[in-house]
Biopython code that builds the backbone (N, CA, C, O; Angstrom):
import numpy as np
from Bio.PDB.StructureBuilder import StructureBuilder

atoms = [
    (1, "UNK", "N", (74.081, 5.968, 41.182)),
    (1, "UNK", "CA", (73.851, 5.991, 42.618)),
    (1, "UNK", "C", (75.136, 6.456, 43.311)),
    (1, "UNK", "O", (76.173, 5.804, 43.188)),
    (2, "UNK", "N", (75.089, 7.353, 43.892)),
    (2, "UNK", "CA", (75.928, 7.938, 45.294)),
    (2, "UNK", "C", (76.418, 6.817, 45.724)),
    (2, "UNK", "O", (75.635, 5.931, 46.065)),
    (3, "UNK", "N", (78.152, 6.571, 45.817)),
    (3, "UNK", "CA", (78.660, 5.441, 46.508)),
    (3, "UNK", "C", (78.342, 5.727, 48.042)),
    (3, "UNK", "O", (78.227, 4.650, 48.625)),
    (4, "UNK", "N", (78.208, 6.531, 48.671)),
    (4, "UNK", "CA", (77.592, 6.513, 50.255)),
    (4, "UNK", "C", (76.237, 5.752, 50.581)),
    (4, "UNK", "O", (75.965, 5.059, 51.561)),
    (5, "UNK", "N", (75.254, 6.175, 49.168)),
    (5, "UNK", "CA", (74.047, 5.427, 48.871)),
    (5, "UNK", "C", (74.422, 3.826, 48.840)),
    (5, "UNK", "O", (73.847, 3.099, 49.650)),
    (6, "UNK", "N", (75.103, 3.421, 48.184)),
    (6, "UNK", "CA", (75.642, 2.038, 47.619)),
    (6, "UNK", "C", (76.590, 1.546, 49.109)),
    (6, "UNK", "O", (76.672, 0.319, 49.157)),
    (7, "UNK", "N", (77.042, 1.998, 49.868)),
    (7, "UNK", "CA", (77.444, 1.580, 50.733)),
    (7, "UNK", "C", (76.441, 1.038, 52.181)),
    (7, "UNK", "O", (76.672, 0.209, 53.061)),
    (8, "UNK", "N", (75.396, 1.845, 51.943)),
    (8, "UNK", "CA", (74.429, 2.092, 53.240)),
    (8, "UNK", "C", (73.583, 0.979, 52.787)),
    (8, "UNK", "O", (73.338, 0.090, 53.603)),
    (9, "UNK", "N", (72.946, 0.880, 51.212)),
    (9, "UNK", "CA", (72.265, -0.245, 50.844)),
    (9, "UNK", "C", (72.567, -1.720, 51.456)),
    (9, "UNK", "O", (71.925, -2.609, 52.016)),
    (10, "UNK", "N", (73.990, -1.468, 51.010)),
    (10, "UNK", "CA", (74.848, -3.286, 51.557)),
    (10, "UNK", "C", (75.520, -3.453, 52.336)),
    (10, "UNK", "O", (76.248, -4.446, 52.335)),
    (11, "UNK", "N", (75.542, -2.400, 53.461)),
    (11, "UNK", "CA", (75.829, -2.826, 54.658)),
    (11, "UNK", "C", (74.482, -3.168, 55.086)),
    (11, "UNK", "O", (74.359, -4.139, 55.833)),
    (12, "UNK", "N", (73.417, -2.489, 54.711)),
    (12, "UNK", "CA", (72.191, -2.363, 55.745)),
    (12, "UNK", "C", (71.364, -3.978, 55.031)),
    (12, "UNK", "O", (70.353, -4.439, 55.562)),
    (13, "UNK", "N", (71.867, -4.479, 54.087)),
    (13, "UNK", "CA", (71.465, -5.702, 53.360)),
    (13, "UNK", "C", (72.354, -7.079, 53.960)),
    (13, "UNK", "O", (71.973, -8.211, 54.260)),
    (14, "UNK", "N", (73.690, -6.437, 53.983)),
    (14, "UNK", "CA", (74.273, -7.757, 54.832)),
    (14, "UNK", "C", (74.350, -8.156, 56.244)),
    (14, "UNK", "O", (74.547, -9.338, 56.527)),
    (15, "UNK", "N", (74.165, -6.964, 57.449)),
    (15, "UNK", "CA", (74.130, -7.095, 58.133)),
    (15, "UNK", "C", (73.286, -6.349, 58.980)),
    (15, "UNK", "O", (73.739, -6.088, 60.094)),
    (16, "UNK", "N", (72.176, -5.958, 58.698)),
    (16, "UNK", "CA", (71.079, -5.874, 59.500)),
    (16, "UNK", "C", (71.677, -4.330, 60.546)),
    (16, "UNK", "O", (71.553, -4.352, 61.771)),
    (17, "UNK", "N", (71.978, -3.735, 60.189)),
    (17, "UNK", "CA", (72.771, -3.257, 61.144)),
    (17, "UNK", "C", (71.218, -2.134, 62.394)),
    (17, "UNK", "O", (70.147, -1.800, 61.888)),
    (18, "UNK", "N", (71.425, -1.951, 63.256)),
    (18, "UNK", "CA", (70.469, -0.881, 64.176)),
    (18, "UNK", "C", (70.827, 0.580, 64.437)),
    (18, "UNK", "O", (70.042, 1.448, 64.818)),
    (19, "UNK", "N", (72.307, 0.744, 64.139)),
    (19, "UNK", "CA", (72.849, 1.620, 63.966)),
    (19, "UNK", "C", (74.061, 1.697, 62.551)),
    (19, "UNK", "O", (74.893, 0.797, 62.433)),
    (20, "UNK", "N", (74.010, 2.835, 61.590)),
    (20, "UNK", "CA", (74.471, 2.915, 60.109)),
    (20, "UNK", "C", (74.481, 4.155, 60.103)),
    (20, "UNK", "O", (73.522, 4.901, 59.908)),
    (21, "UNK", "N", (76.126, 4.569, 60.425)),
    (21, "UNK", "CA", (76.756, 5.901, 60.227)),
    (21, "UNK", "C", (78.009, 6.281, 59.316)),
    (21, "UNK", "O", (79.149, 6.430, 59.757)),
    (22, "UNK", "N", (77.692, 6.396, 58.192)),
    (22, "UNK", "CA", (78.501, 6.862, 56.763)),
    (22, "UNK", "C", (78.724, 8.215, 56.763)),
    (22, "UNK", "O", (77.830, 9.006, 56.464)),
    (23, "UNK", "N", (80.288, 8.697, 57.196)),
    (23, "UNK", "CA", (80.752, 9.348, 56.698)),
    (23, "UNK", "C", (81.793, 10.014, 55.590)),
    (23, "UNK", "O", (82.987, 9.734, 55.696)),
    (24, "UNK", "N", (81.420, 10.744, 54.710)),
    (24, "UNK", "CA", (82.441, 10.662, 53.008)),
    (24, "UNK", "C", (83.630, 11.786, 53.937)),
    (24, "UNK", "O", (83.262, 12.879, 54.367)),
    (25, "UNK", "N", (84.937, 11.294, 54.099)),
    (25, "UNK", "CA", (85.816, 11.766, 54.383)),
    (25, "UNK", "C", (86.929, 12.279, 53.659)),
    (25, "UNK", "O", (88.054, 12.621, 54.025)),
    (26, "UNK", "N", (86.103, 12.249, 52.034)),
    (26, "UNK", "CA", (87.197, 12.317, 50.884)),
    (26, "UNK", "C", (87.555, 13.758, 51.130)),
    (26, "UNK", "O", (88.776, 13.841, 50.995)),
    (27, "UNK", "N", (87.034, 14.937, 51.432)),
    (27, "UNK", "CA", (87.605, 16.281, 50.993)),
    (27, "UNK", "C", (88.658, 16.116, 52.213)),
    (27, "UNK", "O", (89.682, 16.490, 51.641)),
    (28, "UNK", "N", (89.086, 15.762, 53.645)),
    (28, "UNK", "CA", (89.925, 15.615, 54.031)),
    (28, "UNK", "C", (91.473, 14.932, 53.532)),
    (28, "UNK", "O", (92.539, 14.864, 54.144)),
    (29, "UNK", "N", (91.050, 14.433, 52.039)),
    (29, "UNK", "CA", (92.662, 13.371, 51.389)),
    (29, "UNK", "C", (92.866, 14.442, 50.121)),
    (29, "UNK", "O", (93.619, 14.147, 49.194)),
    (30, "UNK", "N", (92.118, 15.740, 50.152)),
    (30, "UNK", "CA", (92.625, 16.471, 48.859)),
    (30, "UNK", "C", (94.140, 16.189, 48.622)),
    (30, "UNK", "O", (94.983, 16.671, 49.378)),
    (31, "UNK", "N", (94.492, 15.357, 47.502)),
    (31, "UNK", "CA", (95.995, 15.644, 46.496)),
    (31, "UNK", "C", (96.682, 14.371, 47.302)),
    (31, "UNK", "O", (97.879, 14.100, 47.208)),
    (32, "UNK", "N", (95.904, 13.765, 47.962)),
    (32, "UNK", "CA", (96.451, 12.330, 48.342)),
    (32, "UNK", "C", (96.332, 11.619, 47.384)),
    (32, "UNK", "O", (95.844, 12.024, 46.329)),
    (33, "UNK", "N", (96.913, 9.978, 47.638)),
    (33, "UNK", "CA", (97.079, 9.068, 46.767)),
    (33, "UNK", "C", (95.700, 8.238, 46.844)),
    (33, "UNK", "O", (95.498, 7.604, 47.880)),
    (34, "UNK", "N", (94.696, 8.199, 45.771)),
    (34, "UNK", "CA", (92.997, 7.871, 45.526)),
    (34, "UNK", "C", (92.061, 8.955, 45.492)),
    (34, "UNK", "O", (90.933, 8.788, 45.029)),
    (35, "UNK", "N", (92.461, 10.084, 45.963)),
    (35, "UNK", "CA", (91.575, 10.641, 46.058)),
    (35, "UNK", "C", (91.021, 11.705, 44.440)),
    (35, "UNK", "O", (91.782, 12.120, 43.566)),
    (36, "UNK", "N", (89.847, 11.847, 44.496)),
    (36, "UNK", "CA", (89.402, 12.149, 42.964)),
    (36, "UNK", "C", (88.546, 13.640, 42.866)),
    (36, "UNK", "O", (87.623, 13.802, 43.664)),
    (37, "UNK", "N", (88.765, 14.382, 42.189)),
    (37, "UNK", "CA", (88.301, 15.662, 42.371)),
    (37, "UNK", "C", (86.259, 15.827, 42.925)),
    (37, "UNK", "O", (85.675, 16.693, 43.577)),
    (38, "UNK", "N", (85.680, 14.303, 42.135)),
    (38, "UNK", "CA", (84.286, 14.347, 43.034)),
    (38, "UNK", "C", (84.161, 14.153, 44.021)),
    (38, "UNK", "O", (83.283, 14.728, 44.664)),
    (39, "UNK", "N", (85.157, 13.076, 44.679)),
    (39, "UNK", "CA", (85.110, 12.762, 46.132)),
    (39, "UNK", "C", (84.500, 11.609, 46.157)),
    (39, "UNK", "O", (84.344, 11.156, 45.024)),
    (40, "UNK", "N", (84.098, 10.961, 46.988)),
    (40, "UNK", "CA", (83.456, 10.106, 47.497)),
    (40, "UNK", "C", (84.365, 8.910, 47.565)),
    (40, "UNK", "O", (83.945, 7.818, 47.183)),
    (41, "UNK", "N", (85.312, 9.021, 47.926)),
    (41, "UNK", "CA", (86.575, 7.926, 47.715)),
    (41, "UNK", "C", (87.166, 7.338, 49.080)),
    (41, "UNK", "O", (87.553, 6.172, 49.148)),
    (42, "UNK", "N", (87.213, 8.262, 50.212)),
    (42, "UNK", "CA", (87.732, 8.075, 51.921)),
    (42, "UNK", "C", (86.325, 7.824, 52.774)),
    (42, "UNK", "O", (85.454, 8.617, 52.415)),
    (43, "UNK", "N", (86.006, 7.136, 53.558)),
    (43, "UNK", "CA", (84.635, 6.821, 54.080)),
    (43, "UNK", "C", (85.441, 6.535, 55.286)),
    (43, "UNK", "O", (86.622, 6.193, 55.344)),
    (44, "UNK", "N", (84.227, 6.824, 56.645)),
    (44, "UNK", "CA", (84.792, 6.426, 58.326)),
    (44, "UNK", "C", (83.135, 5.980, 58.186)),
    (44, "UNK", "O", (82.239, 6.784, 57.927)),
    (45, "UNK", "N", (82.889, 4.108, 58.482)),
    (45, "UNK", "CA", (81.542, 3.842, 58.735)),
    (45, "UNK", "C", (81.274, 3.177, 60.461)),
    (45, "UNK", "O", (82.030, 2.325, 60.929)),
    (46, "UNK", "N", (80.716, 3.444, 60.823)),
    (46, "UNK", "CA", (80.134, 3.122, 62.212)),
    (46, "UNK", "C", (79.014, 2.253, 62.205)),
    (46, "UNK", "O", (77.988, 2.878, 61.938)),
    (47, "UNK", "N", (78.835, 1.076, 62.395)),
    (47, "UNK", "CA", (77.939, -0.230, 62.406)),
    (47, "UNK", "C", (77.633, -0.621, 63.707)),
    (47, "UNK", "O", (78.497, -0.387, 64.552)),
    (48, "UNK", "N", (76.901, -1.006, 63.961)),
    (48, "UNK", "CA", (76.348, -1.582, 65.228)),
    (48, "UNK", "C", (75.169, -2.508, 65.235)),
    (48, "UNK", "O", (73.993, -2.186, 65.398)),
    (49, "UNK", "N", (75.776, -3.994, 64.985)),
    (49, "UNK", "CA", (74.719, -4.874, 64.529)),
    (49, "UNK", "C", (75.222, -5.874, 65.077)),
    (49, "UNK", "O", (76.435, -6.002, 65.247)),
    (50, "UNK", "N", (74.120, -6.939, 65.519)),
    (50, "UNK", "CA", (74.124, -8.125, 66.391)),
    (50, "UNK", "C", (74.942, -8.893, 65.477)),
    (50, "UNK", "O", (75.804, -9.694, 65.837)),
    (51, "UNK", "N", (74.538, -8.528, 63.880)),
    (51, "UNK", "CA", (75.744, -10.102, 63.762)),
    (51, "UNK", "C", (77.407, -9.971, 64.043)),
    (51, "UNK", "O", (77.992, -10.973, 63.633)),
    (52, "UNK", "N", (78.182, -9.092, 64.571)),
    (52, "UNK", "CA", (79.350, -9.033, 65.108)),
    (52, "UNK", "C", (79.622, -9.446, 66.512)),
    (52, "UNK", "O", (80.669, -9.299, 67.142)),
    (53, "UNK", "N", (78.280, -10.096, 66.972)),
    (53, "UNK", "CA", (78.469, -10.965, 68.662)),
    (53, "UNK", "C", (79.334, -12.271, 68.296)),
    (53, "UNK", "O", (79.163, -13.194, 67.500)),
    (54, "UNK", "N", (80.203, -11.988, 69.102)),
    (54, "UNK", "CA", (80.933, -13.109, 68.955)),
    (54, "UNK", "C", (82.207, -13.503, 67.938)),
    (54, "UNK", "O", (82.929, -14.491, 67.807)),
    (55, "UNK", "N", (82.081, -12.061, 67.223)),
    (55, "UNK", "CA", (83.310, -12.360, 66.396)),
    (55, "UNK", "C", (84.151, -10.859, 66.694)),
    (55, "UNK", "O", (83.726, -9.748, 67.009)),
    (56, "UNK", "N", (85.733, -11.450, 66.403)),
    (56, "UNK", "CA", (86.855, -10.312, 66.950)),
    (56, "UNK", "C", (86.729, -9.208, 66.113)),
    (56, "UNK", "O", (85.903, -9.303, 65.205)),
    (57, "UNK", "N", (87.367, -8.185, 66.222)),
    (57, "UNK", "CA", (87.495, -7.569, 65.299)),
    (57, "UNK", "C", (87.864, -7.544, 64.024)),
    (57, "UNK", "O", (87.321, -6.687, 63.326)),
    (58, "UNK", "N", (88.818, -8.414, 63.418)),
    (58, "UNK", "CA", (89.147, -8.338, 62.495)),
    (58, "UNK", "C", (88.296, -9.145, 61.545)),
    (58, "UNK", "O", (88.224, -8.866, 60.349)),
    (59, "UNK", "N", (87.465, -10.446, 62.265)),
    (59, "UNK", "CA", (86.033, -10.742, 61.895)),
    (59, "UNK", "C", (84.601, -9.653, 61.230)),
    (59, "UNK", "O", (83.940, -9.765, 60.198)),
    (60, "UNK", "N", (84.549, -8.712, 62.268)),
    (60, "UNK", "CA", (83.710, -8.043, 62.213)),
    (60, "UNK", "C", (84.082, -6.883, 61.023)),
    (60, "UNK", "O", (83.153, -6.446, 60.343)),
    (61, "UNK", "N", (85.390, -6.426, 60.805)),
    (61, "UNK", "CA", (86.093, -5.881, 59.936)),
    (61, "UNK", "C", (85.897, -6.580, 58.528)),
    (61, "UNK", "O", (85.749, -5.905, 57.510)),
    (62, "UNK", "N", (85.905, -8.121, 58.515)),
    (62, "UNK", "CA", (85.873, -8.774, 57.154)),
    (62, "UNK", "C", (84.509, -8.416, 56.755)),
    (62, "UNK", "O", (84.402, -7.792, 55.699)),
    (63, "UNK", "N", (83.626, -8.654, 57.303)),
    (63, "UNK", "CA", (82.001, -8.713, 57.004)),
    (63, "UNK", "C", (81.957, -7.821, 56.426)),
    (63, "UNK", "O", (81.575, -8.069, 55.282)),
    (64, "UNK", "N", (82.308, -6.042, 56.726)),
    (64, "UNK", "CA", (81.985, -5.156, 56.109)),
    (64, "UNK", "C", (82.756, -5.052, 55.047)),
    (64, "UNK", "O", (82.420, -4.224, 54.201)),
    (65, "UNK", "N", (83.956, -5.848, 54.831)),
    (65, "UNK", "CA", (84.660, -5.565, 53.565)),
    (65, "UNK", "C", (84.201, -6.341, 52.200)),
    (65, "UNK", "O", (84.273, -6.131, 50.990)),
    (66, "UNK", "N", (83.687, -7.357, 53.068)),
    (66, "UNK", "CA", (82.857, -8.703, 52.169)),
    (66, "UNK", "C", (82.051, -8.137, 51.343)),
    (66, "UNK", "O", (82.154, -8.215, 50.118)),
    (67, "UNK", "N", (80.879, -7.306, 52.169)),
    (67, "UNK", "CA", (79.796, -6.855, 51.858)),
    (67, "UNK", "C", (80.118, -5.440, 50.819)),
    (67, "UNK", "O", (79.173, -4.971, 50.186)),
    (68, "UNK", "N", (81.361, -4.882, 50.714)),
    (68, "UNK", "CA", (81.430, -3.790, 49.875)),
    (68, "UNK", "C", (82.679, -4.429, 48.747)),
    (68, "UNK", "O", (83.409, -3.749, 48.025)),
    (69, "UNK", "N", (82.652, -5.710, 48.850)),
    (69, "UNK", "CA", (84.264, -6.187, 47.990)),
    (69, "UNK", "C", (83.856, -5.367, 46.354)),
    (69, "UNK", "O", (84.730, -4.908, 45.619)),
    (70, "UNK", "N", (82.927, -5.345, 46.160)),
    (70, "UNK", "CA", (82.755, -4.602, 44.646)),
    (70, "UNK", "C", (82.993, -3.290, 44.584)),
    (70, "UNK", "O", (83.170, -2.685, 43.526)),
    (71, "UNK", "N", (83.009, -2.787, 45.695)),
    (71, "UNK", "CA", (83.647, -1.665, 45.927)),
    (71, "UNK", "C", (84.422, -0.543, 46.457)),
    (71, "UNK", "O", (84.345, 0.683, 46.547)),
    (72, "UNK", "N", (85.340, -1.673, 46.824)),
    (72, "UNK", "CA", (86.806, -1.912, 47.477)),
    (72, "UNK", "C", (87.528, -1.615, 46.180)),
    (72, "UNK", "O", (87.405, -2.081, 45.047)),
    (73, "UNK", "N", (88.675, -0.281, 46.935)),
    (73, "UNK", "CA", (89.604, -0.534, 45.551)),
    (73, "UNK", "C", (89.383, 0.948, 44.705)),
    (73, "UNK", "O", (90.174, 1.877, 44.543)),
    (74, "UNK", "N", (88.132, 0.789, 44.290)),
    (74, "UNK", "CA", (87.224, 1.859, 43.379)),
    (74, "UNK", "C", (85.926, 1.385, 43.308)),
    (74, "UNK", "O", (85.608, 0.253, 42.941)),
    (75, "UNK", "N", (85.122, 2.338, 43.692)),
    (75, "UNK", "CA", (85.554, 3.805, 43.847)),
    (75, "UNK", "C", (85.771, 4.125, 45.558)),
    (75, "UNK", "O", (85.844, 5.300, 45.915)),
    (76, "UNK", "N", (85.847, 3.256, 46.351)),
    (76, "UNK", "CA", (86.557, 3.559, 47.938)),
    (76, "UNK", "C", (87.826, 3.085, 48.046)),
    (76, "UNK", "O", (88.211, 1.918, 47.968)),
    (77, "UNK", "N", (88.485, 4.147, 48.242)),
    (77, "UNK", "CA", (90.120, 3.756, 48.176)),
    (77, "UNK", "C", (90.087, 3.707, 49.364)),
    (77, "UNK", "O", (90.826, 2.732, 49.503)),
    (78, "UNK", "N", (89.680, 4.123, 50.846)),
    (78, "UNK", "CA", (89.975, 4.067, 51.661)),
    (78, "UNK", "C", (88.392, 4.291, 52.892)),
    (78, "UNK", "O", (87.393, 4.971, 52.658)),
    (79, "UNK", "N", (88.657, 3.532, 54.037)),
    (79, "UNK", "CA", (87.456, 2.660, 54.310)),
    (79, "UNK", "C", (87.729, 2.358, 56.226)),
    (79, "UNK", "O", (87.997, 1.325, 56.840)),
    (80, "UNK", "N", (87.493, 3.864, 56.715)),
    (80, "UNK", "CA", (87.524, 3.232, 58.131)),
    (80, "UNK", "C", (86.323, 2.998, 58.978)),
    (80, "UNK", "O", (85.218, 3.468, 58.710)),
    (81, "UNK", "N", (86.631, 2.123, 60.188)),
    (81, "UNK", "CA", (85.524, 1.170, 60.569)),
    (81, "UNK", "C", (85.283, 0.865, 62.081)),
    (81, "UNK", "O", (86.217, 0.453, 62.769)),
    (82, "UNK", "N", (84.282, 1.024, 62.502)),
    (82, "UNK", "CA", (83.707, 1.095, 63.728)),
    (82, "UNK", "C", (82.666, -0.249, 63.618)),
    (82, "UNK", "O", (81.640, -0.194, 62.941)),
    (83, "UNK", "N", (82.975, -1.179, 64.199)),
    (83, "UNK", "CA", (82.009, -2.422, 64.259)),
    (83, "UNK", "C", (81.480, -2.790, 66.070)),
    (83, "UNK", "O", (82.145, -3.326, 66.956)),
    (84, "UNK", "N", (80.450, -2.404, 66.103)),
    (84, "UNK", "CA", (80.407, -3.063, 67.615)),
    (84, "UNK", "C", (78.877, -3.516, 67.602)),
    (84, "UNK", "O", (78.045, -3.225, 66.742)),
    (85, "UNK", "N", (78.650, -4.455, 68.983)),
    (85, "UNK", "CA", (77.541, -4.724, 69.099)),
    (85, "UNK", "C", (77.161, -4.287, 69.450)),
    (85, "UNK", "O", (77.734, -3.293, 69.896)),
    (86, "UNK", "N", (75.248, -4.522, 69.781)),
    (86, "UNK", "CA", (74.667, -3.243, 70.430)),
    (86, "UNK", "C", (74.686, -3.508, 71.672)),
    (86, "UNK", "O", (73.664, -3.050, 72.183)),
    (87, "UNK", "N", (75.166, -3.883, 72.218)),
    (87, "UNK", "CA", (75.911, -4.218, 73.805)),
    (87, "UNK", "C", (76.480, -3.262, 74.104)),
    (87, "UNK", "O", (76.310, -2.404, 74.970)),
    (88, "UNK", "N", (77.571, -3.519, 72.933)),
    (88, "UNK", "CA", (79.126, -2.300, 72.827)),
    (88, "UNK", "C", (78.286, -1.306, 73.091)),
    (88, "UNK", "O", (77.862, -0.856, 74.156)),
    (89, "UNK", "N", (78.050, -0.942, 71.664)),
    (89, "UNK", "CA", (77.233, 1.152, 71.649)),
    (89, "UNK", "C", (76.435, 1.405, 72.872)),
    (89, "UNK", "O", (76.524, 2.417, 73.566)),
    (90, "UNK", "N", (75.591, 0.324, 73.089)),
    (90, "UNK", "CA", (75.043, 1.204, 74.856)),
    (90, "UNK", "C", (76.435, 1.204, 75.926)),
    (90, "UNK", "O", (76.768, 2.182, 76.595)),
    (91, "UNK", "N", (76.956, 0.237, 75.916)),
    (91, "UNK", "CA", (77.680, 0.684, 77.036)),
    (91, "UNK", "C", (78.457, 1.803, 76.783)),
    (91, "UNK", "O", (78.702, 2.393, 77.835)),
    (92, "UNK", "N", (79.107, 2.508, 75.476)),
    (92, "UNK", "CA", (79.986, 2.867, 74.903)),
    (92, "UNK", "C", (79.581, 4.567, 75.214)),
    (92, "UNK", "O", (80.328, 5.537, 75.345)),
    (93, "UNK", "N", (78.121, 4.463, 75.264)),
    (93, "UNK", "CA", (77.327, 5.680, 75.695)),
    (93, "UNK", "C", (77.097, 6.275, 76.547)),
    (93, "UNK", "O", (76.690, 7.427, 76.704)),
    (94, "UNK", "N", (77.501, 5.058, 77.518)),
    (94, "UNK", "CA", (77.547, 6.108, 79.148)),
    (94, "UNK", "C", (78.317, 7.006, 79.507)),
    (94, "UNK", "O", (78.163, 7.549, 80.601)),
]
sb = StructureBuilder()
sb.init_structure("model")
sb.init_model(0)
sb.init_chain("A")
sb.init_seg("    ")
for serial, (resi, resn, name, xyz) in enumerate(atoms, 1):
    if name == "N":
        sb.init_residue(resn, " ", resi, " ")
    sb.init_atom(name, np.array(xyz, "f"), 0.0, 1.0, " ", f" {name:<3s}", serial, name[0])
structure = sb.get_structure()
């Protein structure tokens, strides 16, 4: 399975999310430190799910790391993150 596949599964399993936007950002780290000639190693994910009401960011940051800890490390060396509620994203849209 496609780690983008494997990422979308368990975010979309742990947190319900309404909005789930995975992008593989690996060909941008060519000859960096993790990055692997298939790719799929740098990810930017965008979440937007009620269960981050009420918790800070770095809360809302753990959840998604929780939810991918098996694949933290390897094969995602690197893992950026957009968590908001759907409060946030509508207002975020005007």
């Amino acid at each position: 399975m496609a780690v983008a596949e494997t990422i979308r599964r368990k975010l979309e399993q742990a947190l319900s999310p309404v909005t789930l936007e995975i992008v593989d950002e690996s060909h941008l780290h060519k000859g960096h430190a993790g990055h692997r000639p298939e790719g799929e190693t740098h990810f930017r994910v965008t979440v937007v799910s009620s269960a981050f009401s009420g918790r800070s960011r770095v809360e809302r940051q753990r959840l998604i790391i929780s939810a991918l800890r098996e694949e933290m490390g390897h094969p995602i060396h690197a893992l950026s993150m957009k968590a908001l509620t759907p409060e946030e994203a509508a207002g975020s849209a005007n």
